[in-house]
N, C-alpha and C positions, 0 to 999 in steps of 0.2 A: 215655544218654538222660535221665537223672534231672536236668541243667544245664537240657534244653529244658523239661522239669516246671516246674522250680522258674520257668524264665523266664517260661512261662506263668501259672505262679500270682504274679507279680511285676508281669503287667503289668495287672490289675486293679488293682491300687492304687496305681502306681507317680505317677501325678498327684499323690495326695495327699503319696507322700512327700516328693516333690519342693517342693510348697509348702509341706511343713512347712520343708524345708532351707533355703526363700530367704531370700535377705534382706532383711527391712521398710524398707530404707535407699532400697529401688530405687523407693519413692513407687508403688507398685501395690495400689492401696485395699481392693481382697480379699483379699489378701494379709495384708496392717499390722491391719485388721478381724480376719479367722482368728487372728493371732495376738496379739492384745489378749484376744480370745476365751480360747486357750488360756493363758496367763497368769494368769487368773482364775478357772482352773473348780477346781474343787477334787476330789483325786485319791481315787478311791473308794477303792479296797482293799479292798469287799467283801467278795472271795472269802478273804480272809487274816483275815477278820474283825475286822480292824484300823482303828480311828476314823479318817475321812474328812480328811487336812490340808486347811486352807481360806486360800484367798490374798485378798486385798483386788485388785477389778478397777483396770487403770490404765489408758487411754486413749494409744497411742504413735504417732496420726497427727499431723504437723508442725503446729503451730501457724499460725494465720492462713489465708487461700487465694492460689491459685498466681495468678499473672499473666505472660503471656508465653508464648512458645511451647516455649522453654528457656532454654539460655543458653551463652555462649562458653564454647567447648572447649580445653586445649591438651594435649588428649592428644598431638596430634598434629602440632605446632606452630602459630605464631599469628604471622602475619608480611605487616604491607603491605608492598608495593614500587612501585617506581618501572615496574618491567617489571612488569606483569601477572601474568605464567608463575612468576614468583617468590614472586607473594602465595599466603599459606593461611590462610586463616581457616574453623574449622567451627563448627558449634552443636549440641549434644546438642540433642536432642527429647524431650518428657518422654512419657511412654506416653500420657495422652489427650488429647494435641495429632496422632500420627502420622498419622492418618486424612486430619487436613483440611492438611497439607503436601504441596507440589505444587512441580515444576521451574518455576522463570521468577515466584516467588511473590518480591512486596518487600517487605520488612524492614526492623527498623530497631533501631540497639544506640546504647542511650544511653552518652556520655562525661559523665564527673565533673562536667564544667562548664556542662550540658544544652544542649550541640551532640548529633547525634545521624549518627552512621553508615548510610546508605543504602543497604540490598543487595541482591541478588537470590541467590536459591537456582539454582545450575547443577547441584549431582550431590546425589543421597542416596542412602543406602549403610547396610544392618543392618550391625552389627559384632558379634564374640563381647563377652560381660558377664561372662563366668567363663572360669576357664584348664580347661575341659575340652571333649573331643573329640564333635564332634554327628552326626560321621560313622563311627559304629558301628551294629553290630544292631540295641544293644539301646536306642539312642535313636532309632534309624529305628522299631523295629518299635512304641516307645510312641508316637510322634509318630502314626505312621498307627492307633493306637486311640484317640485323641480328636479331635476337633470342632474345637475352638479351638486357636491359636496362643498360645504364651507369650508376651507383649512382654517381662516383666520376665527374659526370659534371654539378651534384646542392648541393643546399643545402638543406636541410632540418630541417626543423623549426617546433617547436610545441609551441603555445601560454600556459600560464601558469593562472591558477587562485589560487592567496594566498588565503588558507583557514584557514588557523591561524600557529602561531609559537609554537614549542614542544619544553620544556624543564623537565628534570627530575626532579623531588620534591624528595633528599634523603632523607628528614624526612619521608614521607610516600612512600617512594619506589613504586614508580609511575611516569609514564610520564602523564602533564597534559598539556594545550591548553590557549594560550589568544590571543585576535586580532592582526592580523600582523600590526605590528609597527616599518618593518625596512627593509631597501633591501638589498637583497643577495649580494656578491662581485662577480664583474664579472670573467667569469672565473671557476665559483665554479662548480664541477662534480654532476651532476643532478643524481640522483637515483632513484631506484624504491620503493616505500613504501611496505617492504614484512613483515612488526614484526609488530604481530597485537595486539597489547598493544600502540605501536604509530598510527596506524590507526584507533582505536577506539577512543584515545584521537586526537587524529586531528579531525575524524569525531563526538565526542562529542553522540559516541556510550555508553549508561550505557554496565559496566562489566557484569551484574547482572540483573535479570528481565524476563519479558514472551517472549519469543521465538518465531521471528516471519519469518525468515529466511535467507536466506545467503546471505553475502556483494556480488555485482557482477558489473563488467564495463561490458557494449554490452553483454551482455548475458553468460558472462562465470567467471564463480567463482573467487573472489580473491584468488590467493594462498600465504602460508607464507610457512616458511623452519621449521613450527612447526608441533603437532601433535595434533588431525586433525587439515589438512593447509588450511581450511576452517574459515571463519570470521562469527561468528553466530552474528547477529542483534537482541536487545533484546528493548523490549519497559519498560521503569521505572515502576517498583512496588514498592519502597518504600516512606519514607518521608522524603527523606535527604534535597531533595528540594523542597519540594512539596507534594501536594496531587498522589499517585498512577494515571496514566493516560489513563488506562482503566474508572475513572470516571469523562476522560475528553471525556470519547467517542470514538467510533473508527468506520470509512466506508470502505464498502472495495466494490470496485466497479468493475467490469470487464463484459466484454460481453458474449452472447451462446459461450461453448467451451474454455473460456479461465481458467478455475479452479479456478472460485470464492467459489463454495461451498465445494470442496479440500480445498483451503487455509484459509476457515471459519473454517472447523474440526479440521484442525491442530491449528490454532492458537487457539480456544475456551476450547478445550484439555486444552489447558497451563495456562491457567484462572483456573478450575477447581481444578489444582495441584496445587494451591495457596493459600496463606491465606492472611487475610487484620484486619489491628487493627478498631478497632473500639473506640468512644468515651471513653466508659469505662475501655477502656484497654485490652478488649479480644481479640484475634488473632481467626477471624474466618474463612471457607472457605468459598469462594461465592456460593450463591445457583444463578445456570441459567436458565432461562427460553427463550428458541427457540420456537419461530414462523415459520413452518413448512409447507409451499406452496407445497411440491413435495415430500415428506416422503421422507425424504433423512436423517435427524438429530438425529432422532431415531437410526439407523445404529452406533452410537457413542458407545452404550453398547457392541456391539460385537469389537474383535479381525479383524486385518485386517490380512487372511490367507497369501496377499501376503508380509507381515513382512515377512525377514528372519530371522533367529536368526544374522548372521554379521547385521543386517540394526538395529537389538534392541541391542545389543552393542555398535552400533555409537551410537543411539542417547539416549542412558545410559551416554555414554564419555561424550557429549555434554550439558548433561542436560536437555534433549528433551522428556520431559512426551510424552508416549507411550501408546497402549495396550485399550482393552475395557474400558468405566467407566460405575463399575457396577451399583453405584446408578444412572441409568437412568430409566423414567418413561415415558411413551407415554399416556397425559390426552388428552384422544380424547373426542372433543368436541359431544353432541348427538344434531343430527340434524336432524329433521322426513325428509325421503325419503331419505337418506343419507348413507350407510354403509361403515365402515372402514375395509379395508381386512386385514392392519397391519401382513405380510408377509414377509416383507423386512429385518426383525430384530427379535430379541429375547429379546427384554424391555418387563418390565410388563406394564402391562397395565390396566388405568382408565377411566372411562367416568364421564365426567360433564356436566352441563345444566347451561347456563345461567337462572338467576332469574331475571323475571318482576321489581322483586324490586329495582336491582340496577341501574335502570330509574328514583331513588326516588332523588337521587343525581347528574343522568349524564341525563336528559331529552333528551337531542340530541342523543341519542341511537335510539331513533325511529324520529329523526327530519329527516335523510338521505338527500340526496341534494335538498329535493322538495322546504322545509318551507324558505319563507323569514323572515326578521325580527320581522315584525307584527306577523305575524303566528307562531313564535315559542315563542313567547313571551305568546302567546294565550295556547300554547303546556303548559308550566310549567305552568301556574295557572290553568288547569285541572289535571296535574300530583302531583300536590303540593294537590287542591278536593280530587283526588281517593285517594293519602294513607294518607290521614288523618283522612278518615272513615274503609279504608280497614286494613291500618296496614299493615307492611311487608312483608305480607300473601299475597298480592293481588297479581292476576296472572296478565296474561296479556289478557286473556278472560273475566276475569270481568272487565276489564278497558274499551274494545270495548263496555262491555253491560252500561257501567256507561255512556259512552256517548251516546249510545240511547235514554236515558232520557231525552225527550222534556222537563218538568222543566226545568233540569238546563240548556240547550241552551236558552231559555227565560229568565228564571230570570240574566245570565252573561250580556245577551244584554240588559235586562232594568238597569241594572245596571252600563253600559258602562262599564265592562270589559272587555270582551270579543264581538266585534259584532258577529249576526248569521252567516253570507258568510265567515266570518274567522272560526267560530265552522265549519261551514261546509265544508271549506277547510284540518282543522287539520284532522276533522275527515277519512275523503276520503285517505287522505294520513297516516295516523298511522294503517288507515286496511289492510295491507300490510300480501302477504298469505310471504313473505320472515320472517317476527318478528312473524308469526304466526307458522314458522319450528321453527325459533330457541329458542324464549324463553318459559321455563318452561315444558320442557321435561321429559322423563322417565329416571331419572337418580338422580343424588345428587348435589345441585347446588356449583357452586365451593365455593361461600361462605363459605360451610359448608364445604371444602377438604383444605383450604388455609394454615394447619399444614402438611400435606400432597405434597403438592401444592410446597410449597417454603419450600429447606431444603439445611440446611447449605453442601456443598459441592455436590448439588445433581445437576442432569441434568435433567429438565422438558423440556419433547416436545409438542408440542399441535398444530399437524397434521392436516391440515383443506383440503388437496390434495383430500380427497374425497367428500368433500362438493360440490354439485355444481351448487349452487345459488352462484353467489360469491359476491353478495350486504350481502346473509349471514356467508360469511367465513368472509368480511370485520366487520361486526357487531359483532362476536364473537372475532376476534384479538383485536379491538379496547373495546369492554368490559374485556376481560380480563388486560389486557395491562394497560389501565386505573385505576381500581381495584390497582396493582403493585402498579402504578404512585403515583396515591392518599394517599395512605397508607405511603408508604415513604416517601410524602411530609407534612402530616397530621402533627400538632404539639397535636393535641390527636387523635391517630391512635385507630381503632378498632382491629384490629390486628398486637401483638405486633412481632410477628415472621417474618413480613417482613419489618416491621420497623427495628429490631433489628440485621437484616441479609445482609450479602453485596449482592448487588444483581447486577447482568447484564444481560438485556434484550435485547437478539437478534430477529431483523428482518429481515428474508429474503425478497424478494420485497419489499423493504419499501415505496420503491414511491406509493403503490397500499394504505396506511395506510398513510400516513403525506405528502400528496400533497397540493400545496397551490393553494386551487379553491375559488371561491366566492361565498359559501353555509356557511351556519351557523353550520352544523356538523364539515366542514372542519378547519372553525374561531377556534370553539373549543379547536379541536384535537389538531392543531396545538401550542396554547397558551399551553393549557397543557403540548404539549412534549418539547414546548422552555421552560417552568418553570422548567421542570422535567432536562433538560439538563442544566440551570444554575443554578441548585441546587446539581444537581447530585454527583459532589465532596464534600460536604461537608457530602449528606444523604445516601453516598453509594453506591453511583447506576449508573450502567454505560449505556450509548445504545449502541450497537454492532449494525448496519444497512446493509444489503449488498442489492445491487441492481444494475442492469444493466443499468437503468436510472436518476443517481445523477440529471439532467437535473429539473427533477418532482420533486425533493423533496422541501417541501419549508423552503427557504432562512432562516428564523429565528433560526431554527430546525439546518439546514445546518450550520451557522456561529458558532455553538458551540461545533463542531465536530474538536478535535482536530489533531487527527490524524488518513492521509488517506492512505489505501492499493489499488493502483490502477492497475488493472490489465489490458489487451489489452482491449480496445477499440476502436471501431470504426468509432463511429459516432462523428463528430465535435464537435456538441453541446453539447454532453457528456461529452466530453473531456475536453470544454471549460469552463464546470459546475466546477468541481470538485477544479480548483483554487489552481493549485499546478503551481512552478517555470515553465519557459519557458523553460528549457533544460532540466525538464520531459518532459513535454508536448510531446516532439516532439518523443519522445522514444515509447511512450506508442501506436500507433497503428501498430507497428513494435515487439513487445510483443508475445515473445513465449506462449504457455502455460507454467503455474505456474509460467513464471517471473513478477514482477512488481514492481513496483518505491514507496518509502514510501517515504509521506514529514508529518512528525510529529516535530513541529518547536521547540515544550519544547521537546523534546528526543534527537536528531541530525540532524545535518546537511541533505539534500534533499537526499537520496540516491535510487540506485537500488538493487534489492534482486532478488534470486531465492529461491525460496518456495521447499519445501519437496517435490521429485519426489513418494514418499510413503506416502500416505496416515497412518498416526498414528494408526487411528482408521479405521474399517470398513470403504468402500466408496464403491457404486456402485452394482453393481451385484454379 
């Protein structure tokens, strides 16, 4: 028992022995101090009665001060590659940098020739600082009698990812970005990236563009030593390279609670404050049309009371379209048994009616998920019958009465176009009291409103929150919707006003509208809105889609979607839908509200954002 004695009387002092032993080399200031300290003190001898030697003090902390966070390591090799998986690069951290280093944090290691290395931190990792063993007794049982942590008895290490090399262009006074093609000298002072003119060119951030919120590592703002030290994230509007990438698309996906329709208002705002050339040279505004599940989009025309006046100065500084927009319009749909209380907002407001007639070109409006192939095929050569006697005129009650007519169910089937038990399958399923609410109401059919309807810088809502048949809200999204599509796709459009207009068409729940199911409605819709999104850059027309289940939308639609706003999520397969890098992924169900991760691959590099804690415009109550 006299080992556990002696350990016990060992471990009262054992702190100090240990920092008498370290090394002043490892730059730990209590340490290098203590032992400056003891180098100078002069040794009693008292008790020996013997005169005191006395030493001149000497001073043994590094000349000058530190700068940088550390510096390249090759403990452990130092190698770019061509593959990725093949690069290593790390960077010691000096002890009082380790606190404020963070995963996803950018960097930058200057070369001899002040080009400069652009990186991001992916792993950090303590390592042993001495060749002894820390998992024994008698360093476990000292370690749990003090307080504090040693730093200077490891190292620490942060793994590096080259994201491209910065050099300054003096012709055009700018720093710009090309693939790393060389490695750092070891040794070299690893820093922090705080000048955001080099972290927009490293992250391959446009200068310029829609506004869609602030650079952020782990949840907390990049800061610069600028004014504001904020890094705003802007999605490309021009055509320096390309087509505007609003009509390459845009998702923004997030679950209940995480401020997906917050961070719709604010970014659709910034759309709106924009203009877009068009073929013939004119600079127009976009006219938007919102698809409106929860009356929430309408709210866009009013002021948000909680703006302060400082919060509409920053985002004046910024650039950050602000404030009501007045030309908003709430075209509510009329749908019998239905009433919109339209309370939430101060838009004007219109009513529409879908027309029977625009079945004359989209038959799958009343096909719904019943008809198979046979049967809708049977659908259009009835539909193709009624308005070729009716004329454009025809409702959708005299088309029920048209097929009443035992003639013409006889004459199809002796005729082999139609058999009877398919007439009498179409039939059964097109009497639907759902297409009996919605088309050909007491109202004005949007056909005749579509100058109205779509207007250059305007904000259309078309509120279906009070409908609640929702096979008829779906039938009214997807008629209107369609109507946009076609028109913009038409090489002879019937109207030239949304031809001629840039247009971006938001959908809230969009899974509920472009799902990929095994119905002939859905075959459709679908082909439709993939044509409409690989045509969309050249005709104009962007989709905005937000939805909490990217999972449901279908793939076609999906693959054209170029750039996504993903907000927290929770569910795997959501997660796993959306097909953004693997170090989002992992970010995203740890997702405060309003943060979220954009991977827009023609814009920048994969990054995280925090969204407007204010609402621009109205939000909420």
């Amino acid at each position: 028992m006299s080992d556990l004695g002696d350990f016990t009387d060992f471990g009262g002092s054992s702190d100090e022995s240990e920092s008498d032993a370290a090394d002043p080399d490892t730059g730990d200031d209590e340490t290098t101090a203590a032992a400056s300290t003891r180098v100078g003190e002069a040794t009693d001898g008292s008790e020996n009665g013997d005169d005191a030697a006395t030493f001149e003090p000497y001073d043994v902390t590094p000349a000058g001060e530190d700068h940088g966070l550390g510096v390249v390591s090759v403990s452990r090799g130092l190698r770019v590659a061509e593959d990725g998986d093949d690069t290593a690069m790390e960077a010691f951290v000096t002890v009082g940098n380790r606190e404020s280093v963070r995963l996803g944090k950018y960097l930058l290691v200057p070369y001899p020739d002040r080009e400069l290395l652009f990186c991001r931190i992916t792993a950090l990792e303590y390592a042993q600082e001495f060749h002894e063993d820390d998992a024994t007794e008698i360093a476990a049982r000292r370690a749990m009698r003090r307080d504090d942590f040693e730093e200077r008895d490891y190292k620490f290490v942060s793994e590096l990812d080259p994201v491209a090399v910065l050099f300054y262009d003096h012709d055009d006074e700018e720093w710009k970005r090309r693939m790393t093609d060389r490695v750092p000298k070891p040794g070299s002072v690893v820093q922090e990236a705080t000048d955001a003119a080099q972290i927009k060119a490293g992250l391959k951030i446009p200068r310029e563009g829609v506004f869609l919120g602030h650079l952020s590592v782990g949840g907390e703002k990049v800061r610069t030593a600028a004014s504001p030290p904020t890094i705003d994230y802007r999605l490309k509007d021009d055509y320096a390279d390309g087509d505007p990438l609003v009509f390459r698309h845009v998702l923004v996906a997030g679950g209940t609670g995480s401020g997906k329709t917050h961070a719709s208002k604010n970014v659709l705002r910034q759309f709106l404050d924009t203009t877009y050339r068009m073929d013939d040279g004119r600079e127009v505004a976009p006219a938007l049309v919102q698809f409106d599940p929860q009356d929430e989009y309408a709210q866009m025309h009013d002021d948000n009371p909680a703006l302060s006046a400082d919060g509409a100065r920053r985002f004046e500084r910024e650039g950050v379209a602000h404030g009501g927009h007045d030309d908003t319009v709430a075209f509510v749909p009329e749908v019998d048994g239905s009433s919109y209380p339209g309370a939430g907002h101060r838009a004007e407001q219109a009513t529409f009616t879908i027309p029977f007639s625009m079945t004359r070109s989209r038959p799958w409006l009343v096909a719904g998920a019943a008809l198979n192939d046979n049967q809708y095929n049977a659908l259009e050569e009835l539909i193709y019958r009624f308005f070729q006697g009716a004329g454009d005129a025809g409702t959708y009650d005299q088309f029920t009465t048209f097929l009443d007519d035992p003639g013409l169910k006889e004459e199809l089937h002796e005729t082999g176009r139609v058999h009877e038990a398919t007439f009498d399958a179409v039939k059964r399923r097109v009497r639907s009291a759902t297409f009996r609410r919605v088309f050909d109401q007491a109202a004005r059919p949007i056909t005749e409103q579509v100058h109205e309807f779509v207007r250059p810088g305007g904000l259309t809502v078309v509120p279906t929150y009070h409908i609640n048949d929702s096979r008829a809200a779906v039938t009214v999204v997807l008629a209107v919707a369609s109507l946009l599509v076609d028109e913009k796709l038409s090489n002879d459009p019937s109207y030239d006003r949304i031809k001629r207009t840039p247009l971006v068409l938001g959908m809230d729940e969009a899974h509920n509208f472009l799902a990929d199911a095994d119905s002939v409605q859905a075959r459709k819709v679908v082909h439709k809105f993939t044509e409409a999104a690989k045509q969309g850059r050249k005709e104009r027309l962007g989709l905005f889609l937000i939805t909490q289940d990217p999972q449901d939308i279908a793939d076609p639609v999906f693959k054209q979607v170029n750039t996504k706003l993903v907000l927290n999520l929770g569910d795997e397969d959501a997660i796993k839908s959306v097909n953004i890098p693997s170090t989002l992924e992992d970010k995203v169900p740890y997702m405060e509200k309003g943060q979220m991760v954009v991977y827009s691959p023609d814009n920048s590099e994969p990054v995280e954002l925090t969204g407007l804690s204010t609402c621009v415009t109205r939000h909420g109550e």
